[in-house]
MARTI-907553 format. One record per residue (C-alpha): x, y, z. Coordinates in pm, whole numbers, plus 32768, in hexadecimal, padded with zeros to 4 digits. Each point is the difference from the previous one (the first is absolute). Layout:
<nodes>
NODE     c1     c2     c3
NODE      X      Y      Z
...
</nodes>
This chain:
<nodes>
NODE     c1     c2     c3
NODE   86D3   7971   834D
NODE   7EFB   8037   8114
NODE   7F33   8145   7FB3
NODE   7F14   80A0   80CF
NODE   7F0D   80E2   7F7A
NODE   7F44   8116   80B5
NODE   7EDF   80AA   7FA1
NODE   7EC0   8083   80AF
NODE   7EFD   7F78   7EE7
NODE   8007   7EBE   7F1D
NODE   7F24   7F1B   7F3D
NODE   7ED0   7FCA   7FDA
NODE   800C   8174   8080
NODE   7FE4   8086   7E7B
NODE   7F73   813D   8059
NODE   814C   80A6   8054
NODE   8044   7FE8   7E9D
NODE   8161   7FB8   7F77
NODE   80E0   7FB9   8118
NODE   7F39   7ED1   807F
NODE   8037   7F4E   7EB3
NODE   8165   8085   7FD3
NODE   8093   7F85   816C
NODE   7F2C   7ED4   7FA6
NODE   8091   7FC8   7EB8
NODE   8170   805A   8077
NODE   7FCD   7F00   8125
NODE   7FA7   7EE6   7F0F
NODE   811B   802C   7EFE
NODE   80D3   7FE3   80EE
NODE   7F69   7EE1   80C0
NODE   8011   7F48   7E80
NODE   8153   8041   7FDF
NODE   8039   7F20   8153
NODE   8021   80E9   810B
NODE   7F4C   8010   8145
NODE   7F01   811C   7FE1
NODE   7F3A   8089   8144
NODE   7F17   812F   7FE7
NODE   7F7D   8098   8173
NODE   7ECD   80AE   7FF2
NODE   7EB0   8083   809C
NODE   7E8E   7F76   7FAC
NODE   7FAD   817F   7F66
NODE   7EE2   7FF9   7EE2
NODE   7FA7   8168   8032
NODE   7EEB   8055   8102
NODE   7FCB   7E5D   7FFA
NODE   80F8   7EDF   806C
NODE   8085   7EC4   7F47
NODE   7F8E   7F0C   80A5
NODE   813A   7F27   8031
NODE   809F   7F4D   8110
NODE   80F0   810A   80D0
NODE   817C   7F67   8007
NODE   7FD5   7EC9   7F65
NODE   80B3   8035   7E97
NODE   7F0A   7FC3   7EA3
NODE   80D4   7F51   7EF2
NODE   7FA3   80F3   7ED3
NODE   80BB   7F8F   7EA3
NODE   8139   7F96   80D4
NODE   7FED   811A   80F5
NODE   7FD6   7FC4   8175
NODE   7F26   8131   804E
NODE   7FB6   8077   8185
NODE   7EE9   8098   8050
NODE   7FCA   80FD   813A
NODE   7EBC   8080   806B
NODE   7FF5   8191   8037
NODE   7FCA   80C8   815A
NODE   7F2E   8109   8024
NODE   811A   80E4   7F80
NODE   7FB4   7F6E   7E8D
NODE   801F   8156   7F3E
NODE   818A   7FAA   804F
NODE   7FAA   7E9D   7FAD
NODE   8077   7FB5   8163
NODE   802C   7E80   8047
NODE   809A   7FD0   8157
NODE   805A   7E80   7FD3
NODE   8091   8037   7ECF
NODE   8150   8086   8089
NODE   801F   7EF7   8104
NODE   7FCC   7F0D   7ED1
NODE   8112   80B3   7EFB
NODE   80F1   8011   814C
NODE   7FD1   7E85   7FE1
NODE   8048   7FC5   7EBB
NODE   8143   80DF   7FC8
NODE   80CD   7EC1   806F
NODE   8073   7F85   7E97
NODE   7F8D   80EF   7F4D
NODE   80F5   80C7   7EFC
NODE   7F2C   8101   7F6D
NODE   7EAC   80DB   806C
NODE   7F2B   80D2   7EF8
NODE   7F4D   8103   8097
NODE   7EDD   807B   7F24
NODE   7F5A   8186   8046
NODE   805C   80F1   80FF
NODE   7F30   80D0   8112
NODE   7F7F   7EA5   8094
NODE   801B   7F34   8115
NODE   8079   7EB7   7F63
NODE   8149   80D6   7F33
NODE   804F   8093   8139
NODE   8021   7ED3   810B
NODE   8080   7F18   7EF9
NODE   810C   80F2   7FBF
NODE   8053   802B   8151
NODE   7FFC   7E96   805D
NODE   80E5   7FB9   7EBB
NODE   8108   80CB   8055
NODE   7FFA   7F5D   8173
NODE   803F   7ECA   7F8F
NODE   8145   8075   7EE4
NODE   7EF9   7F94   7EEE
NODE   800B   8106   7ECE
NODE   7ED4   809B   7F73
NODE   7F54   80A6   7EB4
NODE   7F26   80E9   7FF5
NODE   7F07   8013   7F21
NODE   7F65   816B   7FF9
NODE   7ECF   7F89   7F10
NODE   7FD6   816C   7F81
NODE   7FAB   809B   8152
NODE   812B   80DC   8014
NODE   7F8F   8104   7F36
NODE   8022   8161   8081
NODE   7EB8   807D   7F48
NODE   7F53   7EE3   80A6
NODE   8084   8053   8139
NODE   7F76   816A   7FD5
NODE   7E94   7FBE   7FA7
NODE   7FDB   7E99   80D9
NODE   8039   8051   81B8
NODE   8178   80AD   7F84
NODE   7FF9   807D   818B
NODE   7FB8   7E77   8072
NODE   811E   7F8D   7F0D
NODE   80CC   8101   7FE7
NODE   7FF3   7FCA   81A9
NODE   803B   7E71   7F96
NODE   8120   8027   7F1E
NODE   80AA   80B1   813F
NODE   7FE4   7F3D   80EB
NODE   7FC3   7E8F   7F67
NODE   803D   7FF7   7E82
NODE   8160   80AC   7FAF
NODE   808F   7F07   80F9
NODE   7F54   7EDA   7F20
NODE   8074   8099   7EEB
NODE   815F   803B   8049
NODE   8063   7EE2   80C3
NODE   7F69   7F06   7EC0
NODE   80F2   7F3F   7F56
NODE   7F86   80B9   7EB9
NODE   7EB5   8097   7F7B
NODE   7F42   7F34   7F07
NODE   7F55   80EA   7EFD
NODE   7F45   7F79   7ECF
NODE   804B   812F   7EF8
NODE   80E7   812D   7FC4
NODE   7E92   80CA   8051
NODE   8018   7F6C   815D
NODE   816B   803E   8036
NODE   7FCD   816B   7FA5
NODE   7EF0   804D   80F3
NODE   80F3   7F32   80FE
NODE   8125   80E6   7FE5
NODE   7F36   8122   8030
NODE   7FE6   7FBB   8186
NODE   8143   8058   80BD
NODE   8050   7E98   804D
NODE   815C   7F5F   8038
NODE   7FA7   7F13   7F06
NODE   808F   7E72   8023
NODE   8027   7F80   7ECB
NODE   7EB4   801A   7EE2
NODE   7FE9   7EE1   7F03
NODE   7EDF   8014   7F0B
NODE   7F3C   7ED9   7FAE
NODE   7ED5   8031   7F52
NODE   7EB1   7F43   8032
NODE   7FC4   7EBB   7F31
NODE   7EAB   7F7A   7F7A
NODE   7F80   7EAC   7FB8
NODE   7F3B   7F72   7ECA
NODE   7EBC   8072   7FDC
NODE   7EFA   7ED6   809A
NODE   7F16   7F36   7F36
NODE   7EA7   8037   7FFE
NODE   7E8A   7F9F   7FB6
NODE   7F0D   80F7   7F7B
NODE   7EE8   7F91   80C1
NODE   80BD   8076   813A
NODE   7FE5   8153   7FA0
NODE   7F40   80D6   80F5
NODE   7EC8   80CD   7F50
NODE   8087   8127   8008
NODE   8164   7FB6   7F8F
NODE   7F42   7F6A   7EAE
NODE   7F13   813A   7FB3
NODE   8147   80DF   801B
NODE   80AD   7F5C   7F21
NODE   7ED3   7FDD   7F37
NODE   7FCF   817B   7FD7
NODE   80FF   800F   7F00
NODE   8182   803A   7FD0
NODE   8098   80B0   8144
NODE   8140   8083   80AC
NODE   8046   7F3A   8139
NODE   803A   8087   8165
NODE   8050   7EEA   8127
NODE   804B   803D   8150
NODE   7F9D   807D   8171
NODE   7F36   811E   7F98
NODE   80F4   8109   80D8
NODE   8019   816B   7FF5
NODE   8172   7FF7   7F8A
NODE   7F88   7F1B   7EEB
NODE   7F85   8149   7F39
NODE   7E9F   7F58   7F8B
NODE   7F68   815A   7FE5
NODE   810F   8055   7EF2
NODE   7FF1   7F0B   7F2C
NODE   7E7E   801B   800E
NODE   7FF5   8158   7FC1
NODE   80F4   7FAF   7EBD
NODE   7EEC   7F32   7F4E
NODE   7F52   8110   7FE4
NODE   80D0   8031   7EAF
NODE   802D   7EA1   7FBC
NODE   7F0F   7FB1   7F3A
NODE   7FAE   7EAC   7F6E
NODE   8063   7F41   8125
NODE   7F84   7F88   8163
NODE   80B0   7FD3   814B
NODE   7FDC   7F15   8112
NODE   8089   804E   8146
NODE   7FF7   7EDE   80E8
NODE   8084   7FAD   817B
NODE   7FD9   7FFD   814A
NODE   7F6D   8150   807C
NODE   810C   8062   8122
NODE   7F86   8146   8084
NODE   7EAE   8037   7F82
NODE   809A   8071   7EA7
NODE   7F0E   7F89   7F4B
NODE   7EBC   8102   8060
NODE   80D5   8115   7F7E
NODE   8057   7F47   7EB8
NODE   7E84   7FD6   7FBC
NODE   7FA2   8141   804A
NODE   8116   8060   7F0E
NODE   7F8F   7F2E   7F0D
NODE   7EA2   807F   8006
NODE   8073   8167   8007
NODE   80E6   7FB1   7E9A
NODE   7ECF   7F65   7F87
NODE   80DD   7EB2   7FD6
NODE   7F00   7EF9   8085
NODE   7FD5   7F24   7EB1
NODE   8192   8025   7FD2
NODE   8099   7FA0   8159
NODE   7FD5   7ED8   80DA
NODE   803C   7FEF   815D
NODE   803C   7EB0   80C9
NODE   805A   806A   8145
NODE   805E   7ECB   80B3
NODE   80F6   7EF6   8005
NODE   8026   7F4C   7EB2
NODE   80D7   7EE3   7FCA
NODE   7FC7   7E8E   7F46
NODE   7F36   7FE7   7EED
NODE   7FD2   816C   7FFB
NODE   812E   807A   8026
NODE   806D   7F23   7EC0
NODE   7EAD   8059   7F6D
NODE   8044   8197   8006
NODE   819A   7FCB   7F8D
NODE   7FA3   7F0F   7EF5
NODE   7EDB   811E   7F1C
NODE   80CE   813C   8070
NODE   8093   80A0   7EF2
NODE   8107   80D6   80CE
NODE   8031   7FFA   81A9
NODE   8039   8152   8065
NODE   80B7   8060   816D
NODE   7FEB   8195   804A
NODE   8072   801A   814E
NODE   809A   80E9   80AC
NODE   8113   7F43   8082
NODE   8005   7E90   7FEE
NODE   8116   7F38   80AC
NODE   8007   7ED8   7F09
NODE   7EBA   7FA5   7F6E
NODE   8007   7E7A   7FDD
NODE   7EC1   803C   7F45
NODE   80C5   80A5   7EE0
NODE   8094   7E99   8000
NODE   7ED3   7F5C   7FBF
NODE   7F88   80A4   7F0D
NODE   8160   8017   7F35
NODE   802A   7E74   8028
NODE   7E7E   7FE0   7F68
NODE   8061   80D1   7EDA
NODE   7F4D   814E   804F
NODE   80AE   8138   7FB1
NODE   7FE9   80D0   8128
NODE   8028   8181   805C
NODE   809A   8067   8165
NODE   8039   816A   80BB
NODE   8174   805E   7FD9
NODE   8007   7FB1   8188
NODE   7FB0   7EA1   7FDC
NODE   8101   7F15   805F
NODE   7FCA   7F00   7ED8
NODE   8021   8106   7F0C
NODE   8162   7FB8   7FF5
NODE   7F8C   7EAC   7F83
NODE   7F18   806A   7F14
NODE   80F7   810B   7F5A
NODE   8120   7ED3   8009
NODE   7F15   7F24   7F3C
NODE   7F29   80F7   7F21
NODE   7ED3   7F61   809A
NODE   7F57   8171   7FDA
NODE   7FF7   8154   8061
NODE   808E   80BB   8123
NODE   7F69   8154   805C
NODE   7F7A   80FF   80CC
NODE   7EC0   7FE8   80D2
NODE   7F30   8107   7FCE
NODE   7EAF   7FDA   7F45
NODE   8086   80DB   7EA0
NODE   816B   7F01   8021
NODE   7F09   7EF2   803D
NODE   7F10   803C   7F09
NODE   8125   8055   7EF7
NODE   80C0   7E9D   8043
NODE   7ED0   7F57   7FC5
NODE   7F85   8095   7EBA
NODE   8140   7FBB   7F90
NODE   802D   7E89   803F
NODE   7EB0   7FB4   7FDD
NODE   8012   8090   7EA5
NODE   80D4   7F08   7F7E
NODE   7FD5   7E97   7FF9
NODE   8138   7F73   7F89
NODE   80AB   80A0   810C
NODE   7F34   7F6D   8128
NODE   8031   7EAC   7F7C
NODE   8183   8056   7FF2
NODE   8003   8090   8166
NODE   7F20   7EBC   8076
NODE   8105   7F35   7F7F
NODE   814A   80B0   8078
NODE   7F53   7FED   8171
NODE   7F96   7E77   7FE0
NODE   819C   7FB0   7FA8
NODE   8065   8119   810F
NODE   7F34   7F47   80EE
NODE   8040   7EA9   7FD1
NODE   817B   8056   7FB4
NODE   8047   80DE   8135
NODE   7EFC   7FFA   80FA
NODE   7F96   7EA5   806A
NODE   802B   7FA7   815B
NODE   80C3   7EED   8004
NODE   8110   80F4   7F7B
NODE   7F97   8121   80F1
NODE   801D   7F21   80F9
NODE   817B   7F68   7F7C
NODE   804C   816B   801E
NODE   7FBA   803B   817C
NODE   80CF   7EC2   8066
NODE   813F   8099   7F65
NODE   7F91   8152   80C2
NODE   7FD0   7F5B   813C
NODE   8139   7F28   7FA3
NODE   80FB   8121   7FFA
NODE   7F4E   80BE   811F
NODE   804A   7EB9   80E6
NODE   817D   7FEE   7F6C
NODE   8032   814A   808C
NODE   7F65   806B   812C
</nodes>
């Protein structure tokens, strides 16, 4: 097959968090497996550029990767000679995976897909949430969903979600929903590393002594304050929180800190960690811990289940339906007392984090690797092209 891929960030743009390395990942596997694998997007690095070459495609792991530099209009993640470019390339192609809503790049592509009879998925990536909606611009997007996004959404060949979390919040909206196949997220093996790679303060975190692991953009739906708030009565144990600070998160999380007196307990690294330190900070934790409020996926849940960690997500986390599948750990509420409760209780017994660890490391490596993920799409996009 010839697959197209559309998506307003991509690597080495790591600070949009998940999705980068998930598209990535998806475009890869499939790209392995022997098909022809194309991913259109913009030279975004948040308030900075990538500096690559505009419309002249990047071979990444297979992948022939186009690049399109933004206009002024970049909070849409506008890219005018993009659409001139995917107009070009619909000749031959059998398949287009659209990745995020509310942008630029989901909206021409889609349009410019169904001109030229070529189906398309759509990939919501967790952004159709109504709650989200409400707190984020809901009069912008609620306006957007009017008069750009239900036509996206309804004229799709099907809707691509990655957990039953995500098709929930889907069917809340008042759609005429296409068709909505789940495929969840895949991960890869965790990468070797050297020691002396590891960044300073990486190494005098982990050095402070046994901890509960937090990783990811440091967001406001990501519920930091919570889970800080719940080691107040979890004794015995530190916490490292570590990621890219988004939206200036990461003030209010120190001034919490200092307020809860929790300065020799929790570490914050608030900016991007990945290599050596990323393998560094999974390879001492002694549990990885997601509380957000809602969480689309969470590849990161991945990472940490296929390097053995037992982990403990918010019921509104879309890997939780992996972790309760495999017994990798605990599944609960996210408010500090829930918090602070699941926590005492795992930590409490040793036996059964080494029996979670190892439940998520056969999970992982059984279920989730890409290659397989990726398997899983072509028979999607298979049927999808046998019947439209």
């Amino acid at each position: 097959m010839r697959i197209v891929h559309v998506t307003p960030y991509y690597l080495p743009a790591i600070r949009y968090g998940g999705p980068v390395r998930s598209v990535h990942a998806l475009a890869a596997g499939a790209a392995a497996l022997g098909h022809e694998v194309h991913v259109f997007t913009t030279d975004a690095n948040g308030p900075n550029r990538l500096n690559v070459t505009e419309g002249q495609p990047v071979v990444l792991d297979g992948v022939y990767v186009h690049y399109f530099k933004l206009n002024w209009m970049s909070r849409f993640f506008y890219a005018p000679k993009m659409a001139a470019a995917l107009a070009k390339a619909m000749g031959g192609t059998d398949m287009v995976h659209l990745h995020t809503v509310f942008l630029w790049p989901t909206l021409a592509a889609a349009r410019i897909a169904a001109a030229h009879g070529v189906p398309y998925v759509l990939s919501p990536r967790g952004m159709l949430v109504k709650e989200l909606v409400r707190k984020r611009s809901r009069l912008a997007k609620s306006a957007w969903i009017t008069f750009f996004e239900r036509r996206t959404i309804e004229r799709a060949a099907a809707i691509n979600v990655s957990s039953s979390t995500e098709r929930a919040q889907l069917s809340a909206f008042d759609f005429h929903l296409p068709p909505v196949f789940q495929l969840s997220n895949g991960v890869g093996d965790p990468e070797p590393y050297a020691e002396t790679a590891v960044s300073a303060d990486v190494r005098a975190a982990v050095d402070s002594g046994n901890y509960v692991m937090f990783l990811g953009r440091l967001g406001w739906e990501k519920n930091l304050a919570s889970l800080v708030r719940a080691m107040v009565h979890v004794p015995h144990i530190r916490l490292i929180i570590a990621g890219f600070d988004e939206r200036g998160q990461a003030a209010a999380l120190v001034s919490l800190i200092d307020e809860l007196k929790l300065q020799t307990r929790i570490s914050l690294l608030a900016r991007d960690i990945e290599g050596a330190d990323k393998e560094h900070l999974f390879a001492r934790a002694t549990l990885f811990c997601l509380p957000s409020f809602h969480e689309n996926f969470g590849n990161v849940v991945l990472e940490a289940m296929m390097r053995g960690i037992p982990t403990l997500v918010g019921t509104d986390v879309g890997a939780a339906d992996a972790v309760r599948a495999a017994g990798a750990g605990r599944v609960c509420d996210v408010t500090p007392a829930a918090l602070a409760e699941a926590l005492n209780q795992i930590l409490a017994n040793s036996q059964l984090l080494i029996e979670m660890g190892g439940k998520g490391r056969v999970a992982a490596e059984r279920d989730y690797g890409w290659r397989s993920v990726a398997a899983r799409s072509i028979d999607e996009y298979k049927s999808l092209v046998n019947t439209t």
